[in-house]
N, C-alpha and C positions, 0 to 999 in steps of 0.2 A: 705295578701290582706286585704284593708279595709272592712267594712261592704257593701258600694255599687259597688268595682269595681270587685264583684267575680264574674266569667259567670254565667248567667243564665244557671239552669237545662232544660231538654226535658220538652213541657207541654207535658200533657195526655190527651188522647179521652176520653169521658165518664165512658167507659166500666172499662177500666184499672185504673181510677180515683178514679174510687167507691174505688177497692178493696185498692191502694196506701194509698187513705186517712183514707181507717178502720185501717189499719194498722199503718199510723203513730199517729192515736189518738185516740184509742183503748184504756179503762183503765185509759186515762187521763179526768182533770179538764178541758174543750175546750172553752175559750173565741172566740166572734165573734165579727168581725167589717166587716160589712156590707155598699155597696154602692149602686149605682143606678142600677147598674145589679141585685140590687136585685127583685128590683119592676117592671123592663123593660115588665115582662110576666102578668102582672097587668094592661101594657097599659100605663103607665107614661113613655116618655122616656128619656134619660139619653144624656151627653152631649159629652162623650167619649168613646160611644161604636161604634161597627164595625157597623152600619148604621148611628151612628150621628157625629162620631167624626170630618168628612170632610164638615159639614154645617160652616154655617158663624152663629155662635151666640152672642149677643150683653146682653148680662147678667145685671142685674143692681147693679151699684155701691152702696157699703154701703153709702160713702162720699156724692155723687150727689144724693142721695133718702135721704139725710137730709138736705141740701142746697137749693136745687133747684125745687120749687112749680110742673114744669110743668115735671119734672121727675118722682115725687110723682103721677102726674094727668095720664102721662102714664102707671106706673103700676097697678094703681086700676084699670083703664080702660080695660088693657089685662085682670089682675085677675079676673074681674066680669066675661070677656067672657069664663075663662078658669079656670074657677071653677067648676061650674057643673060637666064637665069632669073629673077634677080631685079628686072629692068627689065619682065619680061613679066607683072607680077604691075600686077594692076586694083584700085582699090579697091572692098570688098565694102558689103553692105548697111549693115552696122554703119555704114562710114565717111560712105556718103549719108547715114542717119538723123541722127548729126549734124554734119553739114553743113545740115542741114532744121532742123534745132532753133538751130544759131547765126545760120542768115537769118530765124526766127521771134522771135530777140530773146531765145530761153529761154538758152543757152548764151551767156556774154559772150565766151569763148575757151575753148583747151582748152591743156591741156599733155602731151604724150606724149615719150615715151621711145622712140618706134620712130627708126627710120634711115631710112622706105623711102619718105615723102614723098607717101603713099598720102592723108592727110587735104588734104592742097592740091590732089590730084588729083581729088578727092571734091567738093570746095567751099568745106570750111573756110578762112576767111580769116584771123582769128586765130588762129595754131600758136606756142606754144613748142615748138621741137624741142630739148629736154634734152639729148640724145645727141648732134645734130649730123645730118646728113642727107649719106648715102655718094655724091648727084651731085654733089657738089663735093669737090675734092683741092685741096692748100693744101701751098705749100711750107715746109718749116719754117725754112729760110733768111729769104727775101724776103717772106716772108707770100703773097706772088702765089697768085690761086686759077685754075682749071683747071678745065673741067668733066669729070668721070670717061667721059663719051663721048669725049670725046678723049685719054684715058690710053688707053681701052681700044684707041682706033684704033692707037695708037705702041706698045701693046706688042706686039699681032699684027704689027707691022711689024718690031720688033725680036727676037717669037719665030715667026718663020716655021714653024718645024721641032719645035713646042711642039706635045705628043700631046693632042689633046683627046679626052677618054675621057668617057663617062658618071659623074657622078658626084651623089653628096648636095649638095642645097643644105643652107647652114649657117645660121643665122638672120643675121649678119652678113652677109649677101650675099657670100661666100667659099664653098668647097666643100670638102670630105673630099678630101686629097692625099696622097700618101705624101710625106717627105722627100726620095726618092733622086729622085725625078721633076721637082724645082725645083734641080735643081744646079747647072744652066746658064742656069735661068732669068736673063734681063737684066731689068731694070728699069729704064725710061725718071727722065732727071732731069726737072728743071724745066725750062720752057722759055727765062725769063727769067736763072736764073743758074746753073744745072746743080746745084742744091741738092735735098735730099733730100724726095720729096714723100710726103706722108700723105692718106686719105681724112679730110675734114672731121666726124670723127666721136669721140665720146669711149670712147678704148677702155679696158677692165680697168686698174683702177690709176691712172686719169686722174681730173680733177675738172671736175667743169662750172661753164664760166667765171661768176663771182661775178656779174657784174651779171645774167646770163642767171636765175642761183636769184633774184636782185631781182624781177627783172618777173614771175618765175614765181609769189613769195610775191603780189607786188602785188594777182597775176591774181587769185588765193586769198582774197585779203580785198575783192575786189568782189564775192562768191559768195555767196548765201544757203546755198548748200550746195553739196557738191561730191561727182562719181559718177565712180567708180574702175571705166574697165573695160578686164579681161583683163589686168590685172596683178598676181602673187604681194605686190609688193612689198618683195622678198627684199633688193633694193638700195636704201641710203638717199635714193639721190637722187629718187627718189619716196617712199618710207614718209613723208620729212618733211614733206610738203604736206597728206598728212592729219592725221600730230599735229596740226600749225597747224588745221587743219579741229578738230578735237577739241576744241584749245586754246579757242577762238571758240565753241564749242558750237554749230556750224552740224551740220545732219544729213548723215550719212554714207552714199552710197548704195555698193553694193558689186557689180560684175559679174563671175564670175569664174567658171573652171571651176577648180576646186580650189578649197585654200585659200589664204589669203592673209596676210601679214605683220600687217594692218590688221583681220582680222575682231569682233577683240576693241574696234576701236571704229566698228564699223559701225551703225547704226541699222537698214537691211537689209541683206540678202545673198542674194544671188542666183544660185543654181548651174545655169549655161545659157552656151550660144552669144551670143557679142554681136549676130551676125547673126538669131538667132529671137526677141530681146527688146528690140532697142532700136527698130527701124521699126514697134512697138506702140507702144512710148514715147511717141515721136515724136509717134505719132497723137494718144495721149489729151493728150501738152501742149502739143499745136496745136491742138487744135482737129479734126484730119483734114488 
């Protein structure tokens, strides 16, 4: 069989999870690539898990968030509403557990796909952030970067009269907006050359920068094995970290609520909270 058409294994309940995954990475070097499941217990939610995957979400295109002014005007406008929310968000157990596992020497780094910068806030030192990380804004002019605390200060400066309503956070750290409500939205330039500025993040339709996938394979082949958690998958820019895992026949550990793109070469799988399974982990491959 090929790599993706072998049945998927049983997942596991919590309990049996712990014990499956101290066992199969036990003694090993454990690379991580992490998703939105990671942070979901943080309060940011995700766009594929078992309470969001049946919304209607309208994401924003890399292409049309560099073309099109009033597509620009509608993300800063959600973003200013759904920022605050998203700065207020702590990281959860999951993210201490490993933070604990890569100052224990088990974790060499990790690679995730979030935006929300919750794993350096945690401890972790080594992050590939895949995605790019939303406190920093980057002109696409001058390259010049920005920190998005001070976007946010210049737009309220710029939208005095801007209705802030209650609204949905979005997993992008942006919010549920009508159109008719960003019409007059402004949008602050650059500071340095009055150039069009972007959150440093890789959106829908973007590619993540080639050497970034470099260091992130690098990361992968100093791994005795590698443990996927809270992510579907669904997008290749992570699915390819585990073929390569597969390729190498290192063991596949899998955290996930649902299923996932990858289950079919998982060695386990484990259907649970990142937060109820991994600060056991932890315990049993430290030691306590």
């Amino acid at each position: 069989m090929t790599l993706s058409s072998a049945p998927p294994i049983a997942a596991l309940p919590p309990e049996a999870g712990v014990e499956a995954l101290a066992s199969l990475l036990e003694g090993r070097r454990v690379v991580v690539l992490t998703g939105a499941g990671c942070s979901t217990e943080s309060g940011i939610p995700d766009y594929r898990g078992p309470e969001t995957r049946h919304k209607v979400r309208n994401p924003i295109q890399h292409r049309e968030f560099l073309n099109r002014p009033e597509v620009r005007a509608r993300y800063w406008a959600r973003s200013l509403l759904g920022w605050p929310r998203f700065t207020s968000a702590r990281p959860n157990e999951a993210h201490f557990a490993l933070a604990a596992l890569e100052k224990a020497g088990v974790v060499p780094g990790l690679i995730t796909q979030n935006v929300d910068g919750l794993h350096h806030a945690a401890g972790s030192e080594r992050v590939l952030e895949l995605h790019g990380a939303l406190s920093r804004v980057r002109c696409l002019s001058c390259q010049a970067q920005e920190p998005r605390a001070s976007v946010q200060a210049r737009m309220l400066g710029l939208n005095p009269d801007f209705v802030h309503t209650v609204v949905e956070l979005r997993p992008d750290g942006d919010a549920e907006l009508p159109p008719e409500a960003v019409a007059d939205f402004r949008v602050p330039p650059c500071t340095r050359c009055g150039g069009t500025l972007k959150p440093d993040v890789v959106f829908f339709g973007d590619n993540v920068a080639a050497p970034l996938v470099q260091d992130a394979f690098a990361l992968v082949e100093e791994g005795d094995a590698l443990l996927v958690v809270g992510s579907s998958l669904t997008v290749y820019s992570g699915y390819r970290f585990v073929t390569r895992a597969a390729e190498r026949h290192v063991p596949i550990g899998i955290l996930n609520l649902g299923e996932s793109r990858g289950d079919s070469l998982a060695d386990v799988r484990v259907e649970a909270r990142a937060g109820d399974v991994l600060p056991r982990l932890a315990e049993r491959l430290t030691g306590g």
